[in-house]
N, C-alpha and C positions, 0 to 999 in steps of 0.2 A: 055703520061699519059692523063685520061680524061681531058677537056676540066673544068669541072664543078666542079673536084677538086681541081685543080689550081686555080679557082675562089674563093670557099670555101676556102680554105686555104690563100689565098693574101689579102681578104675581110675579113676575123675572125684577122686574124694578125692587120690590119688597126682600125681595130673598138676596138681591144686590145691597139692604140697607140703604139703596137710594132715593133720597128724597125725590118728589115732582120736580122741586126748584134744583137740586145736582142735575137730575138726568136732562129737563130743557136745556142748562148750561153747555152740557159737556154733549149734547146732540146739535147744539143751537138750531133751537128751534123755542119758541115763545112756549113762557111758561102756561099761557092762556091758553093758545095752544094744544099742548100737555094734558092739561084738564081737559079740557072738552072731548080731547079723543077717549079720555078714561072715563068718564061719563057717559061719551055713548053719542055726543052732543053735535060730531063733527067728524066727516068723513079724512083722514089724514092724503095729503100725495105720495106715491110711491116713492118721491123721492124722500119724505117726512119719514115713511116709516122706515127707509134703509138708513137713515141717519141714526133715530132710535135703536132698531135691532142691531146696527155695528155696536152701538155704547153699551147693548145689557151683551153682549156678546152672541146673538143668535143668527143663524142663516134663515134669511128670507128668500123662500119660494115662490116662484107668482109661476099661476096654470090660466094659459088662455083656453076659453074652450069655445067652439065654434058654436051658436046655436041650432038646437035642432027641428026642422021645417018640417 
């Protein structure tokens, strides 16, 4: 996973005072989970990370982009 959503996402959780274990709770989503996306360890599903960004309160963007031949 990006670099700079792992940041985002470990940095919005901290500045929330939310622990790993509140936000898996209150995202439901495994706290194992949780870690591994903040580590770097584990690619999240988009549905994982809309569950996350609803709970720290952020809007998630996604850009398809076609490749180029």
């Amino acid at each position: 996973m990006h670099q700079e959503i792992i940041s985002t996402i470990k940095q919005r959780r901290e500045h929330l005072g939310l622990t790993q274990e509140s936000l898996s709770e209150l995202a439901g989503i495994g706290l194992r989970t949780l870690k591994n996306i903040e580590l770097g360890e584990s690619s999240p599903t988009l549905r994982t990370l809309e569950k996350i960004s609803d709970v720290l309160g952020m809007e998630l963007k996604v850009t398809v982009k076609t490749p180029i031949n």
